[in-house]
matplotlib code that plots the C-alpha trace (Angstrom):
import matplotlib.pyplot as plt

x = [0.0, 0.9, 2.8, 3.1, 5.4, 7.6, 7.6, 8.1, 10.9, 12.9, 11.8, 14.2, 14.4, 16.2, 18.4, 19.0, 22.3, 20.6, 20.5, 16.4, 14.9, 12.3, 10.4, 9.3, 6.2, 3.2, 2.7, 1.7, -1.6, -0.4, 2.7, 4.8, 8.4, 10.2, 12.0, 15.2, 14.1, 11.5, 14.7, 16.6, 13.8, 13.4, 16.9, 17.1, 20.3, 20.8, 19.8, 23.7, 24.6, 21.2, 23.3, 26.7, 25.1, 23.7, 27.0, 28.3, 26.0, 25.4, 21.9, 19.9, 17.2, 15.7, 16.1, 12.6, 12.6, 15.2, 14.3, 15.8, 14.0, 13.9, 12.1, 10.9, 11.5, 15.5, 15.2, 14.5, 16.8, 19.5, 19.1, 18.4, 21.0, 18.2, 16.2, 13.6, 10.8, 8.1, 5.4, 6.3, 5.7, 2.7, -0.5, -1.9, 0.6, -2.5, -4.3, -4.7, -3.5, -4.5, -2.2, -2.8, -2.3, 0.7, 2.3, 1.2, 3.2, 6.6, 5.7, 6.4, 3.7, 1.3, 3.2, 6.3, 4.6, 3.2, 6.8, 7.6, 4.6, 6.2, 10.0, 10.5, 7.1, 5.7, 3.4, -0.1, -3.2, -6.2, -9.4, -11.9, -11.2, -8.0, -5.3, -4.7, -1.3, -0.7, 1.0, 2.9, 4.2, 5.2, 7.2, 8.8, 9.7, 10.7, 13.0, 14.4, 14.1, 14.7, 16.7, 20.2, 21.5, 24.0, 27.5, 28.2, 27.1, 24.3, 25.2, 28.6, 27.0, 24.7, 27.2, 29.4, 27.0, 24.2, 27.6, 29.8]
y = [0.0, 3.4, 5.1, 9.3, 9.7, 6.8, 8.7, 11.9, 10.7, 9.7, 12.2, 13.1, 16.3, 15.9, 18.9, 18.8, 20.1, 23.8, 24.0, 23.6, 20.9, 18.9, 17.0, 13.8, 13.5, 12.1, 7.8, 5.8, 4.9, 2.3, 0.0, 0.3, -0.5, 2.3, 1.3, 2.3, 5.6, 6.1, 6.0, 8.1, 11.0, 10.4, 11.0, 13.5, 12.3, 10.1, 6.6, 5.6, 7.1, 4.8, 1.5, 3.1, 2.8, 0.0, -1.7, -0.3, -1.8, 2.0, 2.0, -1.5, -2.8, -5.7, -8.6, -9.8, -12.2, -10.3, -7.1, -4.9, -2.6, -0.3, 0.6, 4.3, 3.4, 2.4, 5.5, 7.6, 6.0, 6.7, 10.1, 10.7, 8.4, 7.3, 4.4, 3.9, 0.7, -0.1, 0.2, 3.8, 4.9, 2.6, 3.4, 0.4, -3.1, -5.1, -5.5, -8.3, -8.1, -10.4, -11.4, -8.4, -5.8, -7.8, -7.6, -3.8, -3.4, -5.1, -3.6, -6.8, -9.3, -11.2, -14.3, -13.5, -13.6, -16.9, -18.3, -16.5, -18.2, -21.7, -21.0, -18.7, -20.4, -16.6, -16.6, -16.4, -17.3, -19.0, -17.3, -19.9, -20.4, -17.2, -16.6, -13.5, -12.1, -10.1, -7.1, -7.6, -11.2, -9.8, -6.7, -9.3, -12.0, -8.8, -8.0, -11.5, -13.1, -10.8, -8.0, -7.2, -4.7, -2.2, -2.1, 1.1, 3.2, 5.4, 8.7, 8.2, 7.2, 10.1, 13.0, 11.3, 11.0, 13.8, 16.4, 15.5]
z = [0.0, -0.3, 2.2, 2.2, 4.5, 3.5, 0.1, 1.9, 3.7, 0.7, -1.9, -4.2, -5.7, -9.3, -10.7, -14.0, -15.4, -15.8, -11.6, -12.0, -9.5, -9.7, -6.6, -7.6, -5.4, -7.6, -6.9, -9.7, -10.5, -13.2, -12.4, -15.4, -15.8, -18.2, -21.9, -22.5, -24.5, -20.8, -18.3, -20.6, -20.9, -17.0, -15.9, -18.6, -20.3, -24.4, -24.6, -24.7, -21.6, -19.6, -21.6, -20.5, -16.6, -17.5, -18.3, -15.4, -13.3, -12.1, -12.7, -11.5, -14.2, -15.3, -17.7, -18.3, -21.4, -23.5, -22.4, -20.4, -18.6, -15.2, -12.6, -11.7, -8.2, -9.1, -11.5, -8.5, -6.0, -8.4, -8.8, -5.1, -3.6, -1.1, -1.1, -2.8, -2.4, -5.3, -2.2, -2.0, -5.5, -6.3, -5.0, -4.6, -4.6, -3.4, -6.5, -9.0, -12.3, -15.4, -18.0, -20.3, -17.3, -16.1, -20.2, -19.6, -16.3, -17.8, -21.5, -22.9, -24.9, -23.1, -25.2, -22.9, -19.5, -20.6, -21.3, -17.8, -16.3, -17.7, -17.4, -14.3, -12.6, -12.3, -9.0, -9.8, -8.7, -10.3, -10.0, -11.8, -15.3, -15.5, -14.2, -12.0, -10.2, -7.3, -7.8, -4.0, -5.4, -8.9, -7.6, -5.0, -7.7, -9.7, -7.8, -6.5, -9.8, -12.5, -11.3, -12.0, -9.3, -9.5, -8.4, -7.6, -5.0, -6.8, -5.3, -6.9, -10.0, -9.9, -9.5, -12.8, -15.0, -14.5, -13.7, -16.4]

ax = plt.figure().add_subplot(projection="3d")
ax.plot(x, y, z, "-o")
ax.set_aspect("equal")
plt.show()
């Protein structure tokens, strides 16, 4: 569930290389992890220099299926050096999700969380005839299963890339 003044407590307030800041206070209605082209617009830098973290291991994502792709909560924490949880940016983590909303949330096809559903054994629950998944277990098996984390401190990360 949401938590203000866990999100409160670790806002990050992103200047950009013009000296402007931004407070990154709004939650997410709709779980989505962010492309390539999405973390670069978000921490404001080229497409090259998210894969130059990324090889790094600067900036955490996630291999899902041949993808790669990256949380706005690790987006956050890496700008702001803080932690940041999923539970604190997403409104509501105790919702069910169907196939469809769950290929939504990753942004890949719903013929991928199948094979994740047969391959990684994606939790889920059966609800009749379909299939429905709990956002808690998904961002949990996210991050346990599918996550590749940084190695470097992300304050030091941070104040390289988005100063130089």
């Amino acid at each position: 569930m949401y938590c203000e003044n866990a999100l409160e407590a670790a806002t990050p307030v992103v200047v950009d290389k013009k000296g402007e800041s931004h407070a990154l206070t709004s939650p997410l209605d709709e779980p989505r992890l962010c492309t390539r082209k999405d973390a670069a617009q978000f921490l404001k830098v080229s497409v090259n220099t998210v894969d130059r973290l990324r090889y790094r291991r600067a900036l955490p994502y996630y291999r899902i299926g041949g993808t790669v792709r990256f949380g706005p909560w690790d987006l956050i924490e890496f700008i702001s050096g803080k932690p940041v949880y999923p539970e604190q940016v997403i409104i509501n983590t105790r919702r069910t999700l169907t196939k469809q909303e769950l290929a939504q949330c990753f942004r890949v096809s719903s013929r991928t969380v199948e094979h994740l559903i047969q391959t990684h054994n994606l939790w889920r629950r059966r609800v009749g005839r379909s299939v429905r998944f709990l956002l808690e277990d998904v961002l949990c098996q996210l991050a346990s299963d599918f996550r590749v984390a940084a190695r470097a401190p992300a304050s030091t990360a941070t104040r390289h890339v988005l100063n130089g």
